[in-house]
Backbone bond lengths (Angstrom), bond angles and torsions (degrees), N, CA, C in turn:
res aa  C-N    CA-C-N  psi(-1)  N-CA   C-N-CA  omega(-1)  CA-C   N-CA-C  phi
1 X - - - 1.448 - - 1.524 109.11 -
2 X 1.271 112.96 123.56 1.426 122.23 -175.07 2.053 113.17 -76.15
3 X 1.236 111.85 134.56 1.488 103.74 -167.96 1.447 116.08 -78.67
4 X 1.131 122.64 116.93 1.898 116.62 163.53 0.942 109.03 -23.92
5 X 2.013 128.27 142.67 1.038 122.06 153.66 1.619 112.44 -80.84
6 X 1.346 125.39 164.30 1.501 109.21 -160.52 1.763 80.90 -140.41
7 X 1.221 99.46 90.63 1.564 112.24 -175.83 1.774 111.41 -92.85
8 X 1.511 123.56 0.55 1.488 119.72 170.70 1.220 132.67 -60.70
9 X 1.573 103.69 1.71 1.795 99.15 -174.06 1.837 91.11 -106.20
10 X 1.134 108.01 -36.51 1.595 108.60 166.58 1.633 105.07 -44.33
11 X 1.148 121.62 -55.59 1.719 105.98 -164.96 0.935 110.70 -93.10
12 X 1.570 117.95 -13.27 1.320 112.59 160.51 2.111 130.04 -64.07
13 X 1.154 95.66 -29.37 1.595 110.77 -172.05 1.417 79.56 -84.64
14 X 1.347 139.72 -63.51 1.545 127.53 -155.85 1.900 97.78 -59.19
15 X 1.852 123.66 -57.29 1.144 74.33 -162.53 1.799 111.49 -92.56
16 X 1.201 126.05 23.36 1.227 130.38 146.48 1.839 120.27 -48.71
17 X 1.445 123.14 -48.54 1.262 144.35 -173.25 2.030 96.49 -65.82
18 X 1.126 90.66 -45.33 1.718 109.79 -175.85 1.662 107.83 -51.80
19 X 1.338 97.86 -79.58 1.574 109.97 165.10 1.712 130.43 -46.30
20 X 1.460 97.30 -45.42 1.536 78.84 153.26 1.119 144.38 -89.68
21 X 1.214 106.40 3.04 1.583 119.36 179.49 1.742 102.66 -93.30
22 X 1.378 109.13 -18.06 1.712 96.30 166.35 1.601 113.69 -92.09
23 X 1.209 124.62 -7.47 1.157 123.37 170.60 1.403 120.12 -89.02
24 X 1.045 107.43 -36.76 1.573 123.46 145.26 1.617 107.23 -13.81
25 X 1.456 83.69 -92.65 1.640 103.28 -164.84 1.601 107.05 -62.15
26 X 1.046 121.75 -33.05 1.740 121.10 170.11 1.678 111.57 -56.78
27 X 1.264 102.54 -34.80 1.771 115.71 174.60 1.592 102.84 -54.53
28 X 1.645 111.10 -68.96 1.581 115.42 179.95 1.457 98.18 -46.26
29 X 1.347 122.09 -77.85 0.899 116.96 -167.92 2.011 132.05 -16.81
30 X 1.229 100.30 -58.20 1.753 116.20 -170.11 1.549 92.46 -99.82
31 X 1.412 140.88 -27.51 1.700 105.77 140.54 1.147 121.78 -58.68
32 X 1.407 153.31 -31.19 1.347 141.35 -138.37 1.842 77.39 -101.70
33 X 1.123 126.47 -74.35 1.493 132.37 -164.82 1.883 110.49 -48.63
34 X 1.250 112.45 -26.07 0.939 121.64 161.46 1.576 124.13 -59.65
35 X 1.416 119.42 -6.83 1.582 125.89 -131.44 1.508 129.83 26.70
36 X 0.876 161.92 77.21 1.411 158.91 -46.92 1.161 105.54 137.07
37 X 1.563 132.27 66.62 1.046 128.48 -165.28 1.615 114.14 -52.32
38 X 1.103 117.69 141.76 1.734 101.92 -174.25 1.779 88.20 -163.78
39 X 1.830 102.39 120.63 1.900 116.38 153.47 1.169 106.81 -35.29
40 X 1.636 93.27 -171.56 1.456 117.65 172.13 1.709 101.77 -68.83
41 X 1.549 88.03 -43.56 1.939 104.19 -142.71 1.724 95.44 -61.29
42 X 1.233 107.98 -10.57 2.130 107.67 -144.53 1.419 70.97 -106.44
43 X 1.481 159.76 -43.46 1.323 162.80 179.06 1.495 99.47 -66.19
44 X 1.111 121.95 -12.76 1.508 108.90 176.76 1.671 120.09 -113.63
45 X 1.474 90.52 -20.99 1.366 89.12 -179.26 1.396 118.71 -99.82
46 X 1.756 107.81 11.30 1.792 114.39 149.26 1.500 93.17 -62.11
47 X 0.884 145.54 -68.86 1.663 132.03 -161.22 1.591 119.42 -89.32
48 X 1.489 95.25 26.94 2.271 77.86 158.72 1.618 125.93 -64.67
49 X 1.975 91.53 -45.93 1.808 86.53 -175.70 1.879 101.45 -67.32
50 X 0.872 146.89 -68.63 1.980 145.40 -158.58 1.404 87.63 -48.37
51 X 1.475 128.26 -44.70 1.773 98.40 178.49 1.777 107.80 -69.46
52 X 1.585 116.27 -48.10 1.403 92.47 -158.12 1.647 99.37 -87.42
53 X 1.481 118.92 43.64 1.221 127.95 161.61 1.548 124.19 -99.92
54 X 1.404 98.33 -17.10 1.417 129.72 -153.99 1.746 83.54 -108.33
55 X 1.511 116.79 -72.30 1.174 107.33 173.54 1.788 130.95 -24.15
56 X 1.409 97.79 -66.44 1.448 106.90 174.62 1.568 105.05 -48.29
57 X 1.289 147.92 -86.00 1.171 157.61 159.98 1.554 87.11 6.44
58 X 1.199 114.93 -62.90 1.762 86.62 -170.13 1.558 130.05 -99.75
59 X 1.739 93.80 19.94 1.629 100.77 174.22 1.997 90.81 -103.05
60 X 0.978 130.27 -18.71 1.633 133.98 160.53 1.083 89.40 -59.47
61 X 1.247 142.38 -80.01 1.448 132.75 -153.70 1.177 106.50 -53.84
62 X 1.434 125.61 -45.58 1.632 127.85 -173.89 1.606 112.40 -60.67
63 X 1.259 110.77 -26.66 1.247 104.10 -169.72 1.575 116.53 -125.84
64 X 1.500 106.35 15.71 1.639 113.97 -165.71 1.775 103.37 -66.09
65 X 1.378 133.57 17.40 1.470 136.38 -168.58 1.536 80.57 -112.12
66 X 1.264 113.04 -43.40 1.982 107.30 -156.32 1.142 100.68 -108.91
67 X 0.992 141.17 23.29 1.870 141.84 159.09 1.704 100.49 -58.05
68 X 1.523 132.26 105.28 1.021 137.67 173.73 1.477 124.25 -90.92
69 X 1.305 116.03 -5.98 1.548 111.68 -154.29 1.912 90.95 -173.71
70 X 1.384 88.28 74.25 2.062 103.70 -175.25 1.487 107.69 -55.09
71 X 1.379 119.41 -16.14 1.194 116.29 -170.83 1.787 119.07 -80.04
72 X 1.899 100.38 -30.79 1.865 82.93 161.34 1.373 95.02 -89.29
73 X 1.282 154.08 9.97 1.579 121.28 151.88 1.784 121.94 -53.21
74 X 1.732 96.03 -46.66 1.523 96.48 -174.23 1.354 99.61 -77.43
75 X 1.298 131.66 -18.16 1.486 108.90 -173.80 1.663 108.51 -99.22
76 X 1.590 131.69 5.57 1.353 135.80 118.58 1.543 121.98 -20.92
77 X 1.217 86.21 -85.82 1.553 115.87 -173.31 1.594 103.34 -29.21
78 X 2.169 92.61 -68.53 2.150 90.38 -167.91 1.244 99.56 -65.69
79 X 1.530 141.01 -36.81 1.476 106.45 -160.37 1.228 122.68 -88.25
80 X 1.600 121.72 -14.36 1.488 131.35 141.74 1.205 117.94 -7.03
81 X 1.910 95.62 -81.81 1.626 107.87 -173.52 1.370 110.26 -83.33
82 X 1.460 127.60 24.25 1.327 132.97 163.45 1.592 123.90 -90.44
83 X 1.372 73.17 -45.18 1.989 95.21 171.32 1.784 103.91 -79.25
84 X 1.032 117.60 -33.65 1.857 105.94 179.52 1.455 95.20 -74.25
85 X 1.212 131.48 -72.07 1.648 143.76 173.45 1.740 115.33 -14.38
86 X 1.739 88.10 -70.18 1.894 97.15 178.90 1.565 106.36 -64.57
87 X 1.523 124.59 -19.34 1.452 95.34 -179.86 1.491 125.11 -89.10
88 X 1.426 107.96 -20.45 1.778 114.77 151.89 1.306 101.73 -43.73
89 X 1.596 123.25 -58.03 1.732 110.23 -152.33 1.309 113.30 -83.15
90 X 1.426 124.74 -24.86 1.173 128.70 -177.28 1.909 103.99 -75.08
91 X 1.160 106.68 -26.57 1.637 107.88 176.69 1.696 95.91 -59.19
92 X 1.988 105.66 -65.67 1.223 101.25 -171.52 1.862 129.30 -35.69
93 X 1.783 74.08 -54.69 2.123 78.29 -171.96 1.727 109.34 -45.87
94 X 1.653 104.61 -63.81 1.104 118.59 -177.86 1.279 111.79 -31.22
95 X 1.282 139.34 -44.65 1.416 140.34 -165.54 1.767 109.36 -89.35
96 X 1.350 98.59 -53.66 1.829 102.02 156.13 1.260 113.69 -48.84
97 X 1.419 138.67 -37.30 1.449 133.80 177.89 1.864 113.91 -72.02
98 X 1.159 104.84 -36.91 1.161 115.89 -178.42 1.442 132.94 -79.66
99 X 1.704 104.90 -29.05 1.538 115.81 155.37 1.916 106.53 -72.74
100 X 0.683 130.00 -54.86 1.490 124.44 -152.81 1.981 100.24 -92.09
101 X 1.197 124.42 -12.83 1.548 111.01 -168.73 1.244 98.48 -117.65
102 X 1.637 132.37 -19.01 1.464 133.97 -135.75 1.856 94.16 -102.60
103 X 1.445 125.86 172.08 1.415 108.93 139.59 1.849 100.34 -107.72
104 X 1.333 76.16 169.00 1.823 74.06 170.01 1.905 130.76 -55.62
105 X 1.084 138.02 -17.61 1.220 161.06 146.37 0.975 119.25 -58.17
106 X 1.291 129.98 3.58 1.706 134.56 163.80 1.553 112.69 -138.03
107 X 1.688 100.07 5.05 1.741 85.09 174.76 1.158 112.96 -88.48
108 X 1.251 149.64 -31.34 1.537 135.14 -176.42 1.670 103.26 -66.16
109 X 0.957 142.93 -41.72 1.588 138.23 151.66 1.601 97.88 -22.18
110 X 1.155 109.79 -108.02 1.573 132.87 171.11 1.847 104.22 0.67
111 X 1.489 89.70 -73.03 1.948 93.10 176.30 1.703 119.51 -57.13
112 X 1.561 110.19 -13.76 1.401 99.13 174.75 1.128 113.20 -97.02
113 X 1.503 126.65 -23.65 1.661 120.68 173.51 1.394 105.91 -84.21
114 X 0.790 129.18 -7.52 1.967 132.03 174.72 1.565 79.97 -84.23
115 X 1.265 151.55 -105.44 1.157 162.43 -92.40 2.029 87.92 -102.17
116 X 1.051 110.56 -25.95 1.446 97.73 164.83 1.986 110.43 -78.05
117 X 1.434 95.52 -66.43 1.363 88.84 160.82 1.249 136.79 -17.99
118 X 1.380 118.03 -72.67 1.754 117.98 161.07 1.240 126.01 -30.01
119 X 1.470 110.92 -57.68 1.441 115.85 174.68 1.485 121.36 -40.86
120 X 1.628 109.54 -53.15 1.408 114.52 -154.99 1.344 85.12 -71.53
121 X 1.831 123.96 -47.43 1.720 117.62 -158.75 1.352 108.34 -39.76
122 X 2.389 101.87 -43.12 1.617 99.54 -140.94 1.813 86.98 -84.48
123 X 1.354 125.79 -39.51 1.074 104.24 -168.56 1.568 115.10 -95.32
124 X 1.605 122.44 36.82 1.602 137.30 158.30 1.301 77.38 -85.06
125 X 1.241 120.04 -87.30 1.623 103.35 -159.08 1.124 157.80 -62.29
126 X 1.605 95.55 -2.33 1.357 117.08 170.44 1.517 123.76 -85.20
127 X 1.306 88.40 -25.24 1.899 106.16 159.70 1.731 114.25 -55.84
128 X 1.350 81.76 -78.84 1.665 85.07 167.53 1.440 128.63 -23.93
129 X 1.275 91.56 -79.08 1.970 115.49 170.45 1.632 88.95 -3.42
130 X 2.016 91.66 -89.62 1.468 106.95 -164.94 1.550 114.91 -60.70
131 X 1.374 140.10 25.66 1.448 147.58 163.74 1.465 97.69 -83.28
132 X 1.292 111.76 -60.02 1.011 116.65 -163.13 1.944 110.91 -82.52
133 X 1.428 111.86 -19.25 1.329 108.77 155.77 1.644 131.85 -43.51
134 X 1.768 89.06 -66.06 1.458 117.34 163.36 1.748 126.34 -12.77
135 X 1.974 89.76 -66.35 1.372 104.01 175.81 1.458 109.38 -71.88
136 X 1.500 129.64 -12.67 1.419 114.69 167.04 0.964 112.21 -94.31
137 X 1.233 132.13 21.98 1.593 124.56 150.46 0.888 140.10 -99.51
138 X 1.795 110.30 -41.49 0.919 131.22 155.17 1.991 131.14 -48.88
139 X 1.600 102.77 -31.40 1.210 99.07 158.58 1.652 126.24 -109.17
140 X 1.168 93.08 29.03 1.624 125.97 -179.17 1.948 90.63 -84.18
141 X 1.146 102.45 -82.90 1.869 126.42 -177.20 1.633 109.56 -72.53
142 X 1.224 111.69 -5.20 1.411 96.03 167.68 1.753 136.68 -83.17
143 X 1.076 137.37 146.95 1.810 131.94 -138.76 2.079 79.84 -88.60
144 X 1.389 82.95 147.06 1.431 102.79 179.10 1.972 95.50 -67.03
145 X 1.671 86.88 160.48 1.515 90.69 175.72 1.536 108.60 -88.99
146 X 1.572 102.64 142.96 1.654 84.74 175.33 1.630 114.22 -94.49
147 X 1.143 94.86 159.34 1.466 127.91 -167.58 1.516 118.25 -87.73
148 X 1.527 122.61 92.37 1.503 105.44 177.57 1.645 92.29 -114.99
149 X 1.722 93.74 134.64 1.621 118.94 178.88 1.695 99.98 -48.69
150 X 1.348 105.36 -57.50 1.567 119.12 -159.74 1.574 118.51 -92.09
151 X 1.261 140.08 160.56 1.272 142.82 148.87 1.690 124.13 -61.55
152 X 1.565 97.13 -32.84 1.431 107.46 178.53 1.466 110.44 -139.07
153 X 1.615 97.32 144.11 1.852 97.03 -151.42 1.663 109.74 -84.09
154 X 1.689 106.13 -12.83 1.542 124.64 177.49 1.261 102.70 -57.82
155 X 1.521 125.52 -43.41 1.330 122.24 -128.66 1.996 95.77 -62.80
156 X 1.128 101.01 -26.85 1.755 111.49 179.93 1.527 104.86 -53.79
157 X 1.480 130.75 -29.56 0.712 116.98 -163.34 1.444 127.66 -118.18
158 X 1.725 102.31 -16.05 1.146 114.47 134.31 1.383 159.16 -50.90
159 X 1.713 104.51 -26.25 1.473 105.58 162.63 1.441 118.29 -80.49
């Protein structure tokens, strides 16, 4: 029986890579028009995740024949777009929590344990994510086991 190729984490990372790369660029965008002084380096590092989104997309493609075990692909995949996702929302809540419950005299407190918080969530899960990438590659490229029919290698030659 010939194996499915299991090409969903490919279109998934592309249009994941897509979306963040327009939010990305909408980001430059309304700093720069803003005047917003901004380097090279701060213009580049809006686009680390859409490249290594883009990246992945084409190590799925490379290997969408030898994906053995789909389940760390999807569990790649959700906590990826869990960790890009939760760090928009956790900005949102955090900032909705902080206008309406806070007084002004306790929000820069407030904004630094939220803004630590975020960090650890987005990059816990981005760790993760890529653990579980790892193991799909690694048992992506690893040599098949070999296969002996028999216990004993005579027995062929005995019957």
């Amino acid at each position: 029986m010939r194996k499915r190729k299991f090409t969903a984490p490919v279109w998934w990372m592309l249009v994941m890579g897509i979306i963040a790369g327009v939010i990305s660029t909408l980001i430059l965008f309304f700093l720069q028009s803003r005047g917003f002084p901004m380097r090279w380096l701060t213009k580049l590092s809006l686009f680390y995740l859409p490249v290594i989104m883009f990246v992945e997309a084409a190590m799925y493609w490379t290997i969408r024949k030898r994906i053995i075990d789909r389940r760390d692909a999807w569990g790649h995949l959700i906590l990826f777009t869990g960790a890009y996702f939760f760090n928009y929302g956790v900005r949102l809540l955090a900032a909705a929590i902080l206008v309406l419950h806070y007084p002004i005299a306790m929000r820069p407190s407030f904004m630094r344990i939220t803004t630590y918080g975020q960090l650890w969530l987005f990059w816990g899960l981005v760790i993760a994510a890529h653990v579980f990438f790892a193991r799909v590659l690694i048992k992506a490229f690893a040599k098949p086991p070999v296969v002996v029919e028999s216990g004993n290698l005579l027995d062929d030659v005995l019957d």
